[in-house]
Backbone of each chain as ProteinMPNN parsed JSONL, in Angstrom:
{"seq_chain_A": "XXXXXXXXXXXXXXXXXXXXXXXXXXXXXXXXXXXXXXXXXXXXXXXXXXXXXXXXXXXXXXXXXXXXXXXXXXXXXXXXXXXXXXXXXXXXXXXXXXXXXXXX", "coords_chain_A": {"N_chain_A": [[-6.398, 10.371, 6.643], [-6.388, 13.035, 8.937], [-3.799, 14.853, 10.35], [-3.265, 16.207, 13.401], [-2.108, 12.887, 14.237], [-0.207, 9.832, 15.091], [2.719, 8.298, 14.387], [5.241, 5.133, 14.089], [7.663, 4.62, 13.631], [9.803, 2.13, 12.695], [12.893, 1.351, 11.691], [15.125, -1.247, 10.848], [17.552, -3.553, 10.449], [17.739, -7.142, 9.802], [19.493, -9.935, 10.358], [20.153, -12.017, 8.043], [19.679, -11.686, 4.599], [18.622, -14.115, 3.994], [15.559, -16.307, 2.914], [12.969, -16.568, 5.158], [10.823, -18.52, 6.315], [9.405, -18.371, 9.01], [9.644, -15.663, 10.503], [8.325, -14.401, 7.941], [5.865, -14.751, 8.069], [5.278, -14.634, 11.132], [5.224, -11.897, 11.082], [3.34, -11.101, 9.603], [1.092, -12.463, 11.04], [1.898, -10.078, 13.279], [0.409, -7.827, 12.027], [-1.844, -8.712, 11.35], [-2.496, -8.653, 14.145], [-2.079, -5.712, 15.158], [-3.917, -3.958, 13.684], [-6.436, -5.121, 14.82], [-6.356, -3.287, 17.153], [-7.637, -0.955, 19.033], [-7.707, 2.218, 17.524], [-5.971, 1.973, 15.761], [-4.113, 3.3, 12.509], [-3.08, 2.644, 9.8], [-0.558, 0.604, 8.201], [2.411, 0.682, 6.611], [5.181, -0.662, 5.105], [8.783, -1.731, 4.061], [11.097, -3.809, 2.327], [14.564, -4.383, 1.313], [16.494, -6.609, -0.637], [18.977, -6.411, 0.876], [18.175, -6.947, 3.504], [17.079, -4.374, 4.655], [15.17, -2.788, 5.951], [12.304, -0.623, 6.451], [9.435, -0.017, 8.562], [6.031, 1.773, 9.212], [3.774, 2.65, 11.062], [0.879, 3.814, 11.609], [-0.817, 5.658, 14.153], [-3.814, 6.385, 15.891], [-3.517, 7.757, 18.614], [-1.057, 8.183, 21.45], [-2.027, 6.563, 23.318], [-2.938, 4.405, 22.004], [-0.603, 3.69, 20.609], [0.632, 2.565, 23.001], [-1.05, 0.746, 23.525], [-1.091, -1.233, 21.694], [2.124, -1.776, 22.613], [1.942, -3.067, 24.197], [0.826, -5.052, 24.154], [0.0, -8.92, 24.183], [0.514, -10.721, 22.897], [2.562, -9.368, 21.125], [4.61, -8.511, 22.36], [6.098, -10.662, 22.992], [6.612, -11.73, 20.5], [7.958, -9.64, 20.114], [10.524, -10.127, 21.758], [11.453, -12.224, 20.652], [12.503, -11.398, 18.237], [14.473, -9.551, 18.796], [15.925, -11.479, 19.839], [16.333, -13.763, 17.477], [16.122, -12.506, 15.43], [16.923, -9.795, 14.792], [19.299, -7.334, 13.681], [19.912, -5.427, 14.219], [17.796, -2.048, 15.44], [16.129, 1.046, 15.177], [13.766, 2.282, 16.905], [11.35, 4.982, 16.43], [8.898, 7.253, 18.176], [6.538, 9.335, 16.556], [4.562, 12.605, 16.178], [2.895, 13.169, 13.723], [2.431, 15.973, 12.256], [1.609, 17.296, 9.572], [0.897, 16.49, 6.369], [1.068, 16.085, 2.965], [0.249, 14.878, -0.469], [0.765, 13.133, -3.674], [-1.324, 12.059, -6.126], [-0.605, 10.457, -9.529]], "CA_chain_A": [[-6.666, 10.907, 7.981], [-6.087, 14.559, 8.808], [-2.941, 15.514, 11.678], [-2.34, 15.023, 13.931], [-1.884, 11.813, 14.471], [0.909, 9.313, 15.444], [3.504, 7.544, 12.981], [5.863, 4.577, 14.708], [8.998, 4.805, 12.601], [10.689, 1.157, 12.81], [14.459, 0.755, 10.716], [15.717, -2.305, 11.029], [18.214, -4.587, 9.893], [18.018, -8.172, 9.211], [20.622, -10.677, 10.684], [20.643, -12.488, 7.046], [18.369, -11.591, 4.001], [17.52, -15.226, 3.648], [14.421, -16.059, 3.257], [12.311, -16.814, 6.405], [9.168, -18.154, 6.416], [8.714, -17.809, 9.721], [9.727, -14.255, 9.886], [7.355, -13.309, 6.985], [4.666, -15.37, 8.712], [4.947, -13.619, 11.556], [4.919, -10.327, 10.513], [1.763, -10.72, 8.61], [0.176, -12.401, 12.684], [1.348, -8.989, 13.669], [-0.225, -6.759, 11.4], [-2.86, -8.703, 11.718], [-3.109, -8.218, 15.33], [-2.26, -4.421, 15.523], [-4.998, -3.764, 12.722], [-7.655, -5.167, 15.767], [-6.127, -2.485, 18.037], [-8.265, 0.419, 19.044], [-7.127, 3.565, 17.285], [-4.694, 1.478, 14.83], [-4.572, 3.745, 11.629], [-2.467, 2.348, 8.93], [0.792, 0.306, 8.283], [3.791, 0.676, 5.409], [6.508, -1.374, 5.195], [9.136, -2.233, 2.517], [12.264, -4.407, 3.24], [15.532, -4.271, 0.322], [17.281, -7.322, -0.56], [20.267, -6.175, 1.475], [17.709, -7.054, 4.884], [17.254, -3.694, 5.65], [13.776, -2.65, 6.026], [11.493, 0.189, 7.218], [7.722, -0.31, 8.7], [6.005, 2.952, 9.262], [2.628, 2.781, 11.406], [-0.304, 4.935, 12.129], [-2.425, 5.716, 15.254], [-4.912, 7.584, 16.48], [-3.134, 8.625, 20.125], [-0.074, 7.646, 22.45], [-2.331, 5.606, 24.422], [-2.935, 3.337, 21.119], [0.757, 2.792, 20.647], [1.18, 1.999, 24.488], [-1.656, -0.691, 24.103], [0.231, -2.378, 21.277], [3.454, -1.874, 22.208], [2.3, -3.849, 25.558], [-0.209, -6.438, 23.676], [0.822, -9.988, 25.384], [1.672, -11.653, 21.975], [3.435, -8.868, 20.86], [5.223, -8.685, 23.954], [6.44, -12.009, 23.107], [7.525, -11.478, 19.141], [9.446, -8.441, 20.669], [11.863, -10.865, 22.544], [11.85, -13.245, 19.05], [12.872, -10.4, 17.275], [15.951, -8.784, 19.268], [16.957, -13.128, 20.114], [16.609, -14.199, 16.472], [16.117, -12.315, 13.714], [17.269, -8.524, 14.103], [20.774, -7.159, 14.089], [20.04, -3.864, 15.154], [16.742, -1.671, 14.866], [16.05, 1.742, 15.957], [12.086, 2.703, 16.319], [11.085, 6.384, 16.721], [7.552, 7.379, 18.026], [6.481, 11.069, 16.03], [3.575, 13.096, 15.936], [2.531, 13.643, 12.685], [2.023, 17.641, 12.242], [1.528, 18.151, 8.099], [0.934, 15.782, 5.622], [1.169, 16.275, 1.431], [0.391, 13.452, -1.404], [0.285, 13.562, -5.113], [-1.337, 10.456, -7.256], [-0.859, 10.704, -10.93]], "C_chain_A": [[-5.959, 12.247, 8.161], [-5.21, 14.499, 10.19], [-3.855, 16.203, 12.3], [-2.758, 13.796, 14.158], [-0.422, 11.264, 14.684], [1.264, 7.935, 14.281], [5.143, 6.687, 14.557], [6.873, 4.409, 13.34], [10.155, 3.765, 13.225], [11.753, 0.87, 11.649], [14.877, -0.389, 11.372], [16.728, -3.109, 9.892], [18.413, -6.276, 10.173], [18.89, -9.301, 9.312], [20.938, -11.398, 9.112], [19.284, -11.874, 6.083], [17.964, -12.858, 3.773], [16.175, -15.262, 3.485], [13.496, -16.965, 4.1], [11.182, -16.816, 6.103], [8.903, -17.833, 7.642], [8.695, -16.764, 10.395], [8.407, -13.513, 9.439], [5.772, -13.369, 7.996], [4.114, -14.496, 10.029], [4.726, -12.059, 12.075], [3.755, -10.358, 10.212], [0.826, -10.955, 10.275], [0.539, -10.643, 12.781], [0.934, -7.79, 13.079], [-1.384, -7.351, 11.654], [-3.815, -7.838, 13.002], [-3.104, -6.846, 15.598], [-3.469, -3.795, 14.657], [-6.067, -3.859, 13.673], [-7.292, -4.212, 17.219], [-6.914, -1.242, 18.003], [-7.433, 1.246, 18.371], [-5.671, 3.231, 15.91], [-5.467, 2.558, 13.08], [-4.424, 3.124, 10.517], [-1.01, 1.429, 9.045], [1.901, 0.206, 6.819], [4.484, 0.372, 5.948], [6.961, -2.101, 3.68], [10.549, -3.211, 3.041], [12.877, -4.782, 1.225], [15.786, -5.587, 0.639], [18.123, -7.422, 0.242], [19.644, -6.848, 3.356], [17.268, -5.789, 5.742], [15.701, -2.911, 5.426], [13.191, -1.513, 6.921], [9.907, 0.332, 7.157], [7.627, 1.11, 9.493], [4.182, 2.865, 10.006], [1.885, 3.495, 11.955], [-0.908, 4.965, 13.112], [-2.872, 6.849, 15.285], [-4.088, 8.414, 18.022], [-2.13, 7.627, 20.444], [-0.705, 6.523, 22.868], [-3.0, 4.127, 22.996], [-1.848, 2.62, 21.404], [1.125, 2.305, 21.665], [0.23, 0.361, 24.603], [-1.524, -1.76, 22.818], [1.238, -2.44, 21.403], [3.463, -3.384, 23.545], [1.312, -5.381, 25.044], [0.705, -8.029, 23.671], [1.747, -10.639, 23.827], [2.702, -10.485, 21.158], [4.766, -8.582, 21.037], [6.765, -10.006, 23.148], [7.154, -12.05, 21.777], [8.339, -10.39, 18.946], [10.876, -8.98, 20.939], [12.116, -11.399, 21.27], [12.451, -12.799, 18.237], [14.636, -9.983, 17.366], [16.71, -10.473, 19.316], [17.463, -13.438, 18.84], [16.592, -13.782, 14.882], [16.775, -10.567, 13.709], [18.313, -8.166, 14.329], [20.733, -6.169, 14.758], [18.501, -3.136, 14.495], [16.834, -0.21, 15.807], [14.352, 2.233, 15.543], [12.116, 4.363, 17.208], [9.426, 6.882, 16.792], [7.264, 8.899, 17.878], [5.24, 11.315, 15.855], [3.195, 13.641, 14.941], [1.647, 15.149, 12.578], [1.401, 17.59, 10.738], [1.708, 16.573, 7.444], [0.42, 16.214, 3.899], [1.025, 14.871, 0.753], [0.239, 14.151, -2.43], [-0.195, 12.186, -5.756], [-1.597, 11.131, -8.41], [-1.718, 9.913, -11.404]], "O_chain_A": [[-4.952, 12.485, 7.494], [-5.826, 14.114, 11.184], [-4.923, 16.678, 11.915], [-3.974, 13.663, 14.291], [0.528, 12.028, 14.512], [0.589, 7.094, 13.687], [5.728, 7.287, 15.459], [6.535, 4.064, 12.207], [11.094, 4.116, 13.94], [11.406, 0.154, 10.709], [14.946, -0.361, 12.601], [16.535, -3.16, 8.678], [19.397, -6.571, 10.851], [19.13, -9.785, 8.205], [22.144, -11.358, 8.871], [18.175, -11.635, 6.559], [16.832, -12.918, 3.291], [15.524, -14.295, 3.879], [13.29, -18.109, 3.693], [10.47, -15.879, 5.743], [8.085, -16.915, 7.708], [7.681, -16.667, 11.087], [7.715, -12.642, 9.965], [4.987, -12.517, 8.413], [3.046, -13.888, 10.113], [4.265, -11.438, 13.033], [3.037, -9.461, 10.655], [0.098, -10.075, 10.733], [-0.351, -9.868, 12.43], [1.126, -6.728, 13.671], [-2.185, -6.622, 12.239], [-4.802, -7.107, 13.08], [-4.056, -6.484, 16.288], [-4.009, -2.892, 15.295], [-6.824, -2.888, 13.658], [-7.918, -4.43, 18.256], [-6.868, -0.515, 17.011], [-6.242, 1.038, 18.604], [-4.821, 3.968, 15.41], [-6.622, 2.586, 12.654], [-5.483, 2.876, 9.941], [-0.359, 1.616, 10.073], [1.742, -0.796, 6.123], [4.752, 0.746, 7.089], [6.34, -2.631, 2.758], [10.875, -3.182, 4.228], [12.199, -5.175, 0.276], [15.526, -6.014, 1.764], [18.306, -8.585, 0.6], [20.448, -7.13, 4.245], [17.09, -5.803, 6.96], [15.473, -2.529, 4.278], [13.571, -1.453, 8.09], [9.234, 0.656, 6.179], [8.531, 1.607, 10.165], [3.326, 3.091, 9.15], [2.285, 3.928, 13.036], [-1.821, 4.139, 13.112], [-2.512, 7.954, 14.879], [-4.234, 9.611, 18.269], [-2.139, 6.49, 19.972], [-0.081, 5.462, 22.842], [-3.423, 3.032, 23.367], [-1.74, 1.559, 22.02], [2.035, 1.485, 21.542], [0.474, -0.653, 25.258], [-1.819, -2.948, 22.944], [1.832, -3.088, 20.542], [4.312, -4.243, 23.787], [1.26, -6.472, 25.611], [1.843, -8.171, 23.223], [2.937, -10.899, 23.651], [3.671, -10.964, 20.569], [5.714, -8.447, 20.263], [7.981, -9.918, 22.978], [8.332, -12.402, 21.831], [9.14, -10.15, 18.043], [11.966, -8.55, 20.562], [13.135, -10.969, 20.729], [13.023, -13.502, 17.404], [15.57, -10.04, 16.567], [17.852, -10.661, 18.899], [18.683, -13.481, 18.682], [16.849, -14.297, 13.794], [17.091, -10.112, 12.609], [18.685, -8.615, 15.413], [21.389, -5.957, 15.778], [18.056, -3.473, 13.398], [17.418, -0.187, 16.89], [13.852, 2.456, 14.441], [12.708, 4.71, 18.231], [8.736, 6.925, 15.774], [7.594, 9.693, 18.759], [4.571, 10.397, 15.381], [3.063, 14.856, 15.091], [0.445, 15.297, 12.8], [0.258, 18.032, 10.854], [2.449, 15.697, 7.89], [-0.715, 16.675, 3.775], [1.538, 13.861, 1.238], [-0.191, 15.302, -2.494], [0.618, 11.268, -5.861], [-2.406, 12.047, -8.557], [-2.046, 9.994, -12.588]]}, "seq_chain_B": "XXXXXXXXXXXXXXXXXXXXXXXXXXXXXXXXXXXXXXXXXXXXXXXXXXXXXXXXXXXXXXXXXXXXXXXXXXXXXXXXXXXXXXXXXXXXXXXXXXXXXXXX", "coords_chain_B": {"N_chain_B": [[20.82, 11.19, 18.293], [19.401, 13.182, 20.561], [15.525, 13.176, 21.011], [12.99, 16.11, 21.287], [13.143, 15.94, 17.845], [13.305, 16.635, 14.314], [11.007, 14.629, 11.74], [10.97, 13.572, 8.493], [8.695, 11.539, 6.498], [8.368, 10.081, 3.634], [6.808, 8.236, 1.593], [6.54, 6.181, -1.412], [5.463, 5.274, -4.691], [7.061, 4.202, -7.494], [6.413, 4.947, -11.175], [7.281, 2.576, -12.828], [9.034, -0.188, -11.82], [11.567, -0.412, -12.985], [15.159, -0.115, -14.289], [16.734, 3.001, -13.382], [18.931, 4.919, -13.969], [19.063, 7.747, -14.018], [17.337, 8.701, -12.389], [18.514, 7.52, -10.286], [20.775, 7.932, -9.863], [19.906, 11.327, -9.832], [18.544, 10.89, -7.139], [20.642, 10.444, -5.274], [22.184, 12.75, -5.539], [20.146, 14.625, -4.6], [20.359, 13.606, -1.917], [23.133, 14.103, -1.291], [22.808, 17.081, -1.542], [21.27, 17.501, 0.236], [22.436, 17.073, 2.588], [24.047, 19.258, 3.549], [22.102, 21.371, 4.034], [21.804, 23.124, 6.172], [20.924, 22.172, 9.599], [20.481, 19.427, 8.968], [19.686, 16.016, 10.059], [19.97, 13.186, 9.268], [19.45, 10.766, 6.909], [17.329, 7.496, 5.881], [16.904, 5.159, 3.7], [14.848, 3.003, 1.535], [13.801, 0.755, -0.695], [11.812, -1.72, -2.842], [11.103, -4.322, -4.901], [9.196, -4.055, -6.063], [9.211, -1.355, -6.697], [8.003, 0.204, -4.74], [8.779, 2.31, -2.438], [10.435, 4.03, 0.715], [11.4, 6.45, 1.97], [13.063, 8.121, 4.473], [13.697, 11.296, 6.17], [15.674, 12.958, 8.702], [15.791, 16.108, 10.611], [16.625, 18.872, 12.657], [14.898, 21.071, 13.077], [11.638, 22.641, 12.119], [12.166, 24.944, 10.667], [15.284, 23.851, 9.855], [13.782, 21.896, 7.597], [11.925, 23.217, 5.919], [13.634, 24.995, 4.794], [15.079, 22.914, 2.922], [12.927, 22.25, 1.166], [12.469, 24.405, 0.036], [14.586, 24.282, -1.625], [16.416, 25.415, -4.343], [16.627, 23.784, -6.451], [16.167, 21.413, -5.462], [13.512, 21.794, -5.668], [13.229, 22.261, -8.146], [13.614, 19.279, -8.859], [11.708, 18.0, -7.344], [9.276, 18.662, -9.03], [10.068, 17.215, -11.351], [10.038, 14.879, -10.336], [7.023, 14.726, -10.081], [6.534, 14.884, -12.353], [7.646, 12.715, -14.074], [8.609, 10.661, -12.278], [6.836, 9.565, -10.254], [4.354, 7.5, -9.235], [2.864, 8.057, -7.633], [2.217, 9.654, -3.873], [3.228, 9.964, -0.427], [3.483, 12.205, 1.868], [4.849, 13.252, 5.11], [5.265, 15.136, 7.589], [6.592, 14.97, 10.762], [6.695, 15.076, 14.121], [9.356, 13.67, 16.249], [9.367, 12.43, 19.446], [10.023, 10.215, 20.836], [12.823, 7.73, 21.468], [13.955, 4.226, 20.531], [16.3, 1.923, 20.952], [17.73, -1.017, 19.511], [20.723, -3.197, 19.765], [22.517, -5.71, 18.358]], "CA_chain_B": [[20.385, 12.359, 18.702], [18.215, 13.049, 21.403], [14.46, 13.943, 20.646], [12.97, 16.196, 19.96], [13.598, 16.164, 16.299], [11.647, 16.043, 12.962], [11.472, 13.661, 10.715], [10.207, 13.558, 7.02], [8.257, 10.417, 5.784], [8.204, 10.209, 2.354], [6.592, 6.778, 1.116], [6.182, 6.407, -2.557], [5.072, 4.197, -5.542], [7.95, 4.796, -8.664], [5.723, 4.221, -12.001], [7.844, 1.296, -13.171], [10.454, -1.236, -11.292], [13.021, -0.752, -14.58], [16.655, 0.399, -13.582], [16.423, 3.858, -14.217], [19.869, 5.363, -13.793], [18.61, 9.125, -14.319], [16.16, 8.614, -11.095], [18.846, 7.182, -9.018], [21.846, 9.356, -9.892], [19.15, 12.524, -8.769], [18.616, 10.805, -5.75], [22.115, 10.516, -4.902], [22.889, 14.456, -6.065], [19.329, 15.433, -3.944], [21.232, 13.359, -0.315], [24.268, 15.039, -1.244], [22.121, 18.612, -1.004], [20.433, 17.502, 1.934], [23.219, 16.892, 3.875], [24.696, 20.121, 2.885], [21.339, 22.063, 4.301], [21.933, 23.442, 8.084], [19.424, 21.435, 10.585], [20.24, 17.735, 8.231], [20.252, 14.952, 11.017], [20.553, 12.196, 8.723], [18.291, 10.049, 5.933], [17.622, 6.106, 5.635], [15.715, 4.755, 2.303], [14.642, 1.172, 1.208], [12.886, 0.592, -1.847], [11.148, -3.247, -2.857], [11.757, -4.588, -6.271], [7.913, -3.453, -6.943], [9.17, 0.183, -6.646], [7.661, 1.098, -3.748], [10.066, 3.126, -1.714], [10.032, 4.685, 1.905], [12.574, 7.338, 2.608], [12.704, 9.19, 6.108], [14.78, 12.204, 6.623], [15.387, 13.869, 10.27], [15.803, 17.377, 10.766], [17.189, 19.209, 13.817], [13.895, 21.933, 13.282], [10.809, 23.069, 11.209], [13.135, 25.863, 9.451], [15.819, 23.487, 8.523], [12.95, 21.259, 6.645], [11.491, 24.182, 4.968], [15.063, 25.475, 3.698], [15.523, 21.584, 2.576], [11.928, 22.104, 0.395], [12.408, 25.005, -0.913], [15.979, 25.074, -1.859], [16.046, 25.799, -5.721], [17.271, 22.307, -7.279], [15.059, 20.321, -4.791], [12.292, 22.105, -6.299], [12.648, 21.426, -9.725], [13.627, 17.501, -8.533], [10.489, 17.579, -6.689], [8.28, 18.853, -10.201], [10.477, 15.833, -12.239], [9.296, 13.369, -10.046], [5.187, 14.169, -10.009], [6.133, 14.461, -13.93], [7.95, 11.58, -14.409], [8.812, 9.346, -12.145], [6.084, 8.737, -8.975], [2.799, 7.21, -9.473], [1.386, 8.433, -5.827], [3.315, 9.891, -2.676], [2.595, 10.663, 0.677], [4.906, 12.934, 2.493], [4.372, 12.918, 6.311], [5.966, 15.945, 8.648], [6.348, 14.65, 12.13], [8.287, 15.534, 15.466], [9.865, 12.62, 16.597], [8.851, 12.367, 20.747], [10.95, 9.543, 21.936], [13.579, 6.786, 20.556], [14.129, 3.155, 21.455], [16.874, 1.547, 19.492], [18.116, -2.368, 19.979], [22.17, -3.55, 18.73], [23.125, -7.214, 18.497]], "C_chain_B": [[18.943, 12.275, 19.735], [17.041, 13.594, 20.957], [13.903, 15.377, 21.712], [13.444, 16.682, 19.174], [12.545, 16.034, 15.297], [12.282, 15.007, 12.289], [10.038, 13.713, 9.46], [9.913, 12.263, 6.571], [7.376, 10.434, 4.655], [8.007, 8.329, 1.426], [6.17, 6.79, 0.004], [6.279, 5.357, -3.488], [6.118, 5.27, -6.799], [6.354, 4.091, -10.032], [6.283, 3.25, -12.643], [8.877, 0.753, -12.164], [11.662, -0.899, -12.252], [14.261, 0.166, -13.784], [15.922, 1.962, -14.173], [17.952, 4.639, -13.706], [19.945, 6.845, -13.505], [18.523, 9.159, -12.561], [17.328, 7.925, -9.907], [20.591, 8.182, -9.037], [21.31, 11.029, -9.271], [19.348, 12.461, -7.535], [19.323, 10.494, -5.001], [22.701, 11.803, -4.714], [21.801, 15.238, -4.649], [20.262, 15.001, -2.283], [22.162, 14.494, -0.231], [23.884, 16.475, -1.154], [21.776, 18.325, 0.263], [20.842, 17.838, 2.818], [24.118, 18.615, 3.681], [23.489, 21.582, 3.875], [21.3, 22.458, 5.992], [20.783, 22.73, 8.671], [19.765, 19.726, 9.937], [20.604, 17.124, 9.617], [20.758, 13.679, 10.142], [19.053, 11.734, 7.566], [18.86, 8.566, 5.938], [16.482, 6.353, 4.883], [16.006, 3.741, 1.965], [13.545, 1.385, -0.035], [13.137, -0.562, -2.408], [11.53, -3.187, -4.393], [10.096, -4.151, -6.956], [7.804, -2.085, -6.968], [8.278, 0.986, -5.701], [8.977, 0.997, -2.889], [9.686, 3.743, 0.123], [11.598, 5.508, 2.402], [12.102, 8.325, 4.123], [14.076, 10.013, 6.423], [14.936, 13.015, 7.575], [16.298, 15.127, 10.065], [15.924, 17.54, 12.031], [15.88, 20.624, 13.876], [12.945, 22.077, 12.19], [11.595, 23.664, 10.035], [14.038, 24.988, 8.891], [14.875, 22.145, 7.029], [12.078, 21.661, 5.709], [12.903, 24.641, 4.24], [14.981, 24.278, 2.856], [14.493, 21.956, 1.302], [11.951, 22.973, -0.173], [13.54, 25.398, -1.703], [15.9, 24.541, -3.831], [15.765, 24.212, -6.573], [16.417, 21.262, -6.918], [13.9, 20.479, -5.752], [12.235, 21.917, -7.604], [12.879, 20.06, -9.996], [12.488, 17.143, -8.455], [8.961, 17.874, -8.186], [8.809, 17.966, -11.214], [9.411, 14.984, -11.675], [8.121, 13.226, -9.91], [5.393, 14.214, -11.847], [6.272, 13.062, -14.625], [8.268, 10.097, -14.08], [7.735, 8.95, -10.515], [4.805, 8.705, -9.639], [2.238, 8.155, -8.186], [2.842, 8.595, -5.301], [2.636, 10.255, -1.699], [3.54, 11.323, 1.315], [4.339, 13.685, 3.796], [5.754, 14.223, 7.226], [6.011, 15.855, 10.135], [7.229, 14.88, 13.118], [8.093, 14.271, 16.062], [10.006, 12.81, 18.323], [10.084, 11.665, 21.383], [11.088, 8.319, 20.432], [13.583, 5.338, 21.14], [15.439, 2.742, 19.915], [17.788, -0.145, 20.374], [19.579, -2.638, 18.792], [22.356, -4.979, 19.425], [24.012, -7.138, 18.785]], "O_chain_B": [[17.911, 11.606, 19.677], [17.249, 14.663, 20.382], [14.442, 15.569, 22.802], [14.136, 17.692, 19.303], [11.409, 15.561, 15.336], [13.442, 14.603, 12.21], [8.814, 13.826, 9.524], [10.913, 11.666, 6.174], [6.171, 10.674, 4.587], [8.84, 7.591, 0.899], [5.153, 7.482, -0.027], [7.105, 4.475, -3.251], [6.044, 6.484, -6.988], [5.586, 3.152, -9.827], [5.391, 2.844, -13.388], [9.622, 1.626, -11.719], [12.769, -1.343, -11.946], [14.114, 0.955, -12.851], [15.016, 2.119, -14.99], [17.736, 4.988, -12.545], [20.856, 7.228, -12.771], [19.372, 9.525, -11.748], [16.981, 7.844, -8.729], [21.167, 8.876, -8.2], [21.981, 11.754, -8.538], [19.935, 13.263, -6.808], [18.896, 10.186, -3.888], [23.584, 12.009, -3.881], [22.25, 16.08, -3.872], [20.74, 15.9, -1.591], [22.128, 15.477, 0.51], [24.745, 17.175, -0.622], [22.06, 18.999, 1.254], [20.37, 18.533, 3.717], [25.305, 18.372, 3.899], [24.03, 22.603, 4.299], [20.622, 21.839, 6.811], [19.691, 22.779, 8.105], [19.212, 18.814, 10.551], [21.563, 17.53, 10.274], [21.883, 13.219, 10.337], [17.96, 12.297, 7.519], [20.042, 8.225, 5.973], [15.539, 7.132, 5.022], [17.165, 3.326, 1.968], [12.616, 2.192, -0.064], [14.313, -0.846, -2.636], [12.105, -2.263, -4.968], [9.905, -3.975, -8.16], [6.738, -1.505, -7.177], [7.913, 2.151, -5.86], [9.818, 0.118, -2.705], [8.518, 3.764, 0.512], [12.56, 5.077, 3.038], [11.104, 8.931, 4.513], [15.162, 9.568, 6.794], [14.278, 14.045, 7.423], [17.36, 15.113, 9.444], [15.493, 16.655, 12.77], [15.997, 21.264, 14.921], [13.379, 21.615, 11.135], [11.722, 23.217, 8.895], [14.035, 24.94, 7.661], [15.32, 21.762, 5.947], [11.525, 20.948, 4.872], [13.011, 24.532, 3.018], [14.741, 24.655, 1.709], [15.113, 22.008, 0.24], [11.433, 22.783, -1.274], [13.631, 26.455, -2.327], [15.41, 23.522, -4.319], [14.748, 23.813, -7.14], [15.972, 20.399, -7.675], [13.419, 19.592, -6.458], [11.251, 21.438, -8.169], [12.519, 19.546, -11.055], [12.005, 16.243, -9.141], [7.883, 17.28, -8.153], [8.019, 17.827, -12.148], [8.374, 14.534, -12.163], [7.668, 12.108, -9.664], [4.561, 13.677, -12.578], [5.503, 12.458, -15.374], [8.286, 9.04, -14.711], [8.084, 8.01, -9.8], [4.289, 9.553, -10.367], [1.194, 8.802, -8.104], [3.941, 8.189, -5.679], [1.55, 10.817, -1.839], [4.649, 10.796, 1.231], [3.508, 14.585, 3.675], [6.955, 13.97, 7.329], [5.419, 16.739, 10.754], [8.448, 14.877, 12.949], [6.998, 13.795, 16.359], [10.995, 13.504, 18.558], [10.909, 12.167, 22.147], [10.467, 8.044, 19.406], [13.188, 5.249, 22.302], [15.503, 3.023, 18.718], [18.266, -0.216, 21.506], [19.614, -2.428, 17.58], [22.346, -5.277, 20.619], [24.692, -8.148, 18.966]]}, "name": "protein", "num_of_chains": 2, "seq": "XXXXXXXXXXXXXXXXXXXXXXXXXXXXXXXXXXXXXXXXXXXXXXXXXXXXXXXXXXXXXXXXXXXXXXXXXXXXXXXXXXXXXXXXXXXXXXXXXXXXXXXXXXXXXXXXXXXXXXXXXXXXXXXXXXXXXXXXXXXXXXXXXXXXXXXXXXXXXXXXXXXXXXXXXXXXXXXXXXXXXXXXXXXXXXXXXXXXXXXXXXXXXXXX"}
């Protein structure tokens, strides 16, 4: 997709790296569900042993990210998130100006 | 830091998982430039045991993220790694709008 566009820049850390199924589980519900969001572009995410993880997602406009950031079950694995599983996270919403790739 | 700011998203596939000591001693020497480059806000990077990686580095302006790219050493880092060590990259230039950040 050609800039601009919008990139949601979530760091987080991990209260334990255990491993959580229901965590992984629902992570994958919400990719699902932002994927059926108008204007949803893309999503990357990688998460280290250590718990500390960065998801990196695409839209089309502001008014995308406003209608998942407010989507009811999202809403709801927001609170699940900060109660039980994250120690600290900081998300950053940026307007993607310039973009470069290389595949060998 | 308050926005706005830039930030560099640099998500990338290594061509093998194998330790590579070379490839992570660079990217220890390239931080240590970074931070060194007027405008550095800071860098976080996570990379999966299948060698995909996601580094994001914020900048205090356009100019200091062009000094950062073209500064001599970067540049022949940056012609190693489409020789030798990334399968694919995407590298994402974005101004960072607004922050939210959550602490346990």
């Amino acid at each position: 997709m050609e800039p601009p566009y919008w990139a949601v820049i979530f760091t987080n850390q991990r209260r334990d790296d255990d491993q959580d199924e229901e965590y992984d589980r629902t992570a994958q519900r919400m990719e699902q569900l932002a994927r059926e969001v108008p204007g949803y572009v893309g999503i990357e995410s990688v998460r280290d042993g250590s718990g500390f993880g960065i998801t990196v997602s695409y839209w089309e406009s502001e008014d995308a990210i406003a209608a998942w950031r407010n989507h009811p079950e999202h809403l709801e694995t927001q609170a699940r998130g900060r109660r039980d599983w994250y120690e600290r996270y900081e998300l950053r919403v940026a307007r993607v100006e310039r973009t470069a790739s290389f595949d060998a």
